[in-house]
C-alpha positions in Angstrom: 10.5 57.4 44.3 8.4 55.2 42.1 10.2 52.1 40.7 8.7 49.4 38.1 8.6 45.7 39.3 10.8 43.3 38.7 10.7 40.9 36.3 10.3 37.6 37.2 13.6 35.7 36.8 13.6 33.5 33.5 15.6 30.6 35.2 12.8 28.3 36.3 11.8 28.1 33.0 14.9 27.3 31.1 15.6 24.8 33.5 12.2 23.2 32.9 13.1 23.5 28.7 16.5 21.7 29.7 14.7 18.9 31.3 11.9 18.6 28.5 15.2 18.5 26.0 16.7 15.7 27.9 13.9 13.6 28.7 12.7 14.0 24.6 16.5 12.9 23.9 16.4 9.7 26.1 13.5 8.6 24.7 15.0 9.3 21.1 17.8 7.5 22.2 15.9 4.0 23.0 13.9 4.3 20.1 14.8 2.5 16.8 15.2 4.3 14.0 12.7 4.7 11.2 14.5 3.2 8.6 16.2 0.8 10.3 13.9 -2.9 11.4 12.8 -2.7 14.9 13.9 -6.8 15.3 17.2 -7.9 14.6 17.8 -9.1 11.0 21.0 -10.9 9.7 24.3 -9.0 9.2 27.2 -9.0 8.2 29.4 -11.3 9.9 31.2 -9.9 13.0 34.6 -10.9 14.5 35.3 -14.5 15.6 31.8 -15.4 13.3 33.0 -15.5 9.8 33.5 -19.1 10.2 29.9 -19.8 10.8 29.1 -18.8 7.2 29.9 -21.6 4.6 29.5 -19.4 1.3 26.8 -19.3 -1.5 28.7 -22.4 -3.8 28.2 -24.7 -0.8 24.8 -23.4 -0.5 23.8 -24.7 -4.4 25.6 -27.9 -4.3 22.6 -29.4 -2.4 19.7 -26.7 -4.0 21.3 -26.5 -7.3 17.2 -26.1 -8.2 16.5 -23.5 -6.2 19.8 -21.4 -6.9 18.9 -21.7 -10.5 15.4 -19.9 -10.9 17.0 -17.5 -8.0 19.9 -16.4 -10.4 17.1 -15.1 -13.1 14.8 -13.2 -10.2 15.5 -9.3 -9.7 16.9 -10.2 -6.5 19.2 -13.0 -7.8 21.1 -10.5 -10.3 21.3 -8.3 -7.6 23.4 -10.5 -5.8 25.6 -11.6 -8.3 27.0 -7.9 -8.4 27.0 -7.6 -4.6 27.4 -4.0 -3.1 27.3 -4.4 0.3 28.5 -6.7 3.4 25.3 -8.3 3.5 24.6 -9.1 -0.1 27.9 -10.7 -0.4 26.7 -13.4 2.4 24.2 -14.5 -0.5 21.8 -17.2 0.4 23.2 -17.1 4.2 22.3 -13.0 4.2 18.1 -14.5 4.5 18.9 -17.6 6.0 21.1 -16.9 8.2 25.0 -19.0 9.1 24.7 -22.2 7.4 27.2 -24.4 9.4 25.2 -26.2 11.5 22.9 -27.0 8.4 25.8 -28.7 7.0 27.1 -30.3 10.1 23.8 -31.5 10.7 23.3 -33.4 6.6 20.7 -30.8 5.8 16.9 -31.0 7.1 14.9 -27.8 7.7 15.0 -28.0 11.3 18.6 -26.5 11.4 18.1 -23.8 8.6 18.7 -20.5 11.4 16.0 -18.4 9.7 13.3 -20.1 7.2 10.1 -18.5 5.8 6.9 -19.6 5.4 4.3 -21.1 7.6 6.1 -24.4 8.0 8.8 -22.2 9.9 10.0 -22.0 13.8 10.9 -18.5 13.2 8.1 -16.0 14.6 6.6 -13.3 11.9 8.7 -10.6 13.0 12.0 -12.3 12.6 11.1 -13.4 9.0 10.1 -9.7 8.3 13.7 -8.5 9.7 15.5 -10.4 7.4 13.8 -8.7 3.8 13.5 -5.3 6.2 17.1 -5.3 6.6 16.9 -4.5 2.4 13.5 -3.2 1.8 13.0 -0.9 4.8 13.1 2.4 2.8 10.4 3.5 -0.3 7.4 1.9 -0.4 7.9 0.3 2.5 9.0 3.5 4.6 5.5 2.9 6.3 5.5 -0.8 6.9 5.3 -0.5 10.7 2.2 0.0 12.5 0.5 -0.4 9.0 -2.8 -2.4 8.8 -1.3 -5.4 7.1 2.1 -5.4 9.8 -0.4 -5.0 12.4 -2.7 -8.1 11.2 0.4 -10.1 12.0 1.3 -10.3 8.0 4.6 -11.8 6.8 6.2 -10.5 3.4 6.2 -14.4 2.4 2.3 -14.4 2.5 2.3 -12.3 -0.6 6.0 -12.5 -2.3 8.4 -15.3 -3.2 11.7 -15.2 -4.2 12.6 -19.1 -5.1 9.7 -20.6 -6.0 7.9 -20.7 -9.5 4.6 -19.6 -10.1 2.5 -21.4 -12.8 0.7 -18.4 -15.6 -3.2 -19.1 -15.5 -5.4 -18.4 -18.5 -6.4 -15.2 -17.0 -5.0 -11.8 -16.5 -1.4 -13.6 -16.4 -1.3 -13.6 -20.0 -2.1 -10.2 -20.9 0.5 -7.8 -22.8 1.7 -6.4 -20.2 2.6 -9.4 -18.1 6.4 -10.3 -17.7 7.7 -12.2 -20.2 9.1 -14.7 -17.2 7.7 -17.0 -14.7 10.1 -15.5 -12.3 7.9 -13.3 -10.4 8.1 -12.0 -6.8 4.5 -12.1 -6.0 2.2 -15.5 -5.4 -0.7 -14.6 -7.3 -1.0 -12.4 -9.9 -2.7 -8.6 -9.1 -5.7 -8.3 -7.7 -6.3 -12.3 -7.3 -3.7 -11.8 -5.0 -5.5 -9.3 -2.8 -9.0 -10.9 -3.5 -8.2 -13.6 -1.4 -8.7 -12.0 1.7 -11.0 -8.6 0.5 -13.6 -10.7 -0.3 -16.1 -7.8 0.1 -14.1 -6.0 -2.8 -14.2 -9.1 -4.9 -17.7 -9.6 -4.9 -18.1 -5.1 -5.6 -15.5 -6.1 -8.9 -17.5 -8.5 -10.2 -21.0 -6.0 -10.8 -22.2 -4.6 -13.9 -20.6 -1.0 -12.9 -17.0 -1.6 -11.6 -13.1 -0.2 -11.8 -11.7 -1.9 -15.1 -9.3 -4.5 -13.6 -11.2 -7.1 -15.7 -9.8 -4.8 -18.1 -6.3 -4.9 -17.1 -6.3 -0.9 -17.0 -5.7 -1.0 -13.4 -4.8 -3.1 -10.7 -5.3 -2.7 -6.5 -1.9 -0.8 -6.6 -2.6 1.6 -9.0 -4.7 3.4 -6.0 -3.4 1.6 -2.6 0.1 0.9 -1.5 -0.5 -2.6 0.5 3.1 -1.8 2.6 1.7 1.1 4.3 0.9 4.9 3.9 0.4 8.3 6.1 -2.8 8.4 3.8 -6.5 7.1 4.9 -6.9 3.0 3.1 -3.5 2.9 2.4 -3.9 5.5 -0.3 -1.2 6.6 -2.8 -2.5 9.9 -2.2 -3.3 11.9 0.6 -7.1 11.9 -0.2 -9.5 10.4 -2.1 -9.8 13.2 -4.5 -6.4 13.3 -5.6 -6.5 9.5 -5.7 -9.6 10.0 -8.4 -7.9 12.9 -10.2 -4.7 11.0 -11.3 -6.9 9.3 -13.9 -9.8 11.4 -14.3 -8.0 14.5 -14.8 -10.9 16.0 -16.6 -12.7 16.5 -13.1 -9.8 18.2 -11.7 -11.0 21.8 -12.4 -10.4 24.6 -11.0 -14.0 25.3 -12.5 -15.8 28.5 -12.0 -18.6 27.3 -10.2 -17.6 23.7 -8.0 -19.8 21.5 -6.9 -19.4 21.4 -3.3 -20.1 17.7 -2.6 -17.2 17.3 -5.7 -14.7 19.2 -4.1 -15.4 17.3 -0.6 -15.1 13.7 -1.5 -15.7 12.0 -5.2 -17.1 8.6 -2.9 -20.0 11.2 -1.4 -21.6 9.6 -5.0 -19.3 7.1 -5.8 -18.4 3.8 -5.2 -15.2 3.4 -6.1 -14.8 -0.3 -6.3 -17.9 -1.4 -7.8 -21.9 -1.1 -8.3 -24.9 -2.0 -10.1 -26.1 1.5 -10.8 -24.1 3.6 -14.0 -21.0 5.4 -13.7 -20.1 3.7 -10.3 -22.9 5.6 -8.5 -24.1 4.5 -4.9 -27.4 4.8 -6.0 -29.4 5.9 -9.1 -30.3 9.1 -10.6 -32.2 10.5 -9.1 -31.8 9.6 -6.3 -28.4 10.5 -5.6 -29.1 14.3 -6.4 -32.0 14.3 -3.7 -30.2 13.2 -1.0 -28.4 16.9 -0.7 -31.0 18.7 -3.1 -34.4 18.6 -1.0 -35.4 22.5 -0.9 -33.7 23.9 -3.5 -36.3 24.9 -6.0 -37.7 21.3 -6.7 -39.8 19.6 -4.5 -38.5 18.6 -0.4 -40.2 15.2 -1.1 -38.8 12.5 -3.6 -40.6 12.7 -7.1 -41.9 10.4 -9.2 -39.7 8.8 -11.7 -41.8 10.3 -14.7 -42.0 13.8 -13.3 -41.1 16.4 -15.3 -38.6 17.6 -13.3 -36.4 14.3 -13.3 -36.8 14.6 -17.6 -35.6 10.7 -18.5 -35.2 10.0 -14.7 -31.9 11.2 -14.7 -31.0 15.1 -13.1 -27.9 15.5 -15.5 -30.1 15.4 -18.5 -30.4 19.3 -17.5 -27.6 19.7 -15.5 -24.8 17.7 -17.2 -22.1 19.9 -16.1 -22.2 18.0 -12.2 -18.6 18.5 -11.8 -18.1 21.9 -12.2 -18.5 24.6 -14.8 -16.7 27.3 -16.3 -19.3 28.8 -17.9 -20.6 32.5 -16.7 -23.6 31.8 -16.7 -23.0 27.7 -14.9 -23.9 28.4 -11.5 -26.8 25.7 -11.9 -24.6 23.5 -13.9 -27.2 23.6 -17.2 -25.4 22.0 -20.4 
């Protein structure tokens, strides 16, 4: 009598599922938690502690200075409405306990947790402390982000005591705060000049994004804390960096430009260059570096040819970007 085979029994593999499930929940377990600081920040007080913490009036009888340009800061009004544990530990939820400092008379040296490069305190436990508030939004991506993993501190670019003197620059323009209570150093993009020099020197040529302008600033396209995005992008590619602003490129278009919908730096540069309209090199040369058999010559032609009419390719084909034109497929005007 014929009989099918067997199947084979399905217990080998759900115990190898089982095993895969609790070795992936071990590891989960060890792990820290994405919004929580890898190192160990300040807390609230625990049991038997609460009498290491001296309060926030003891705290400005000796920096009466300091507690009075912190009261007018963001953070400062923040903490005069305290909604949490920590927050109500005021200068002592940054600094840490602030008994031994007053056993000892003062002097930096007993401060538990101090900022800076003057400090004892490695990068990573200065970081803990403003992580333990600012570990969610924009800085949801701080870890393993280029700046975190150049060994940055948040100090190195914000300040939350001292006062920062307004320049006859860009710190005086409209749209400056009307305090000298900032959290930042340096105002934007001195403040991120100082180390891209490269982008600096590409700011300062003849064709160059309008932050001289003050229309837009290194944020307005990066986010310097971090981001799933190539460069630290606020968007998840270059194009939809570009078409926040230029919206008028954005299409859809009946006939795209291919090298448009790719990449907008394939002929830009976005920071800065000496040829028009932020191209990496000059019309039209920028055309013949894709076009070299498609109906004009394969070789480079002359300047005054008549096929580069006023040495520029978009003097006939001014519709680059796209067109929605039936009859556009060459992009004429």
């Amino acid at each position: 009598m014929f009989s099918f085979p067997r199947k084979p029994r399905a217990w080998p593999f759900l115990l190898t599922a089982a095993l895969a499930l609790a070795a992936s929940w071990a590891l989960a377990q060890k792990q820290p938690s994405a919004h929580q600081p890898s190192s160990v920040a300040w807390k609230a007080p625990a049991e038997g502690q609460a009498d290491q913490y001296v309060g926030e009036e003891l705290c400005a009888g000796c920096h009466e200075d300091q507690q009075k340009r912190f009261k007018n800061t963001v953070m400062g009004k923040i903490y005069a409405h305290p909604r949490t544990e920590l927050e109500k530990l005021g200068c002592e939820s940054c600094h840490g306990p602030g008994k031994a400092h007053v056993a000892a008379g003062g002097g930096k040296d007993t401060i538990p947790l101090r900022f800076g490069k003057d400090s004892n305190n490695s990068i990573e436990e200065q970081n803990a402390a403003c992580l333990a508030c600012h570990a969610r939004g924009n800085r949801l991506f701080w870890k393993a982000s280029p700046h975190e993993s150049r060994g940055m501190a948040c100090v190195d670019c914000h300040q939350v005591k001292q006062e920062r003197q307004v320049l006859l620059s860009s710190d005086t323009r409209y749209s400056a705060p009307l305090t000298e209570n900032r959290g930042v150093k340096k105002s934007q993009p001195e403040l991120c000049l100082q180390c891209h020099q490269m982008r600096r020197a590409q700011l300062q040529r003849s064709s160059h994004m309008p932050y001289r302008e003050g229309k837009v600033t290194c944020t307005s396209c990066h986010n310097p804390h971090g981001t799933p995005n190539p460069k630290q992008l606020i968007q998840s590619t270059v194009n939809e960096n570009c078409l926040t602003c230029h919206t008028e490129r954005r299409g859809p278009f009946l006939w795209e430009h291919p090298p448009v919908l790719e990449n907008c730096a394939n002929c830009h540069e976005a920071h800065g260059t000496n040829n028009p309209q932020l191209l990496k090199v000059r019309m039209p040369r920028v055309c013949d570096s894709c076009h070299v058999t498609s109906r004009h010559p394969t070789s480079p032609t002359l300047l005054n040819a008549v096929r580069d009419f006023n040495r520029g390719c978009t003097n006939c084909h001014s519709a680059i970007h796209g067109s929605n034109h039936p009859s556009g497929n060459m992009f004429l005007r």
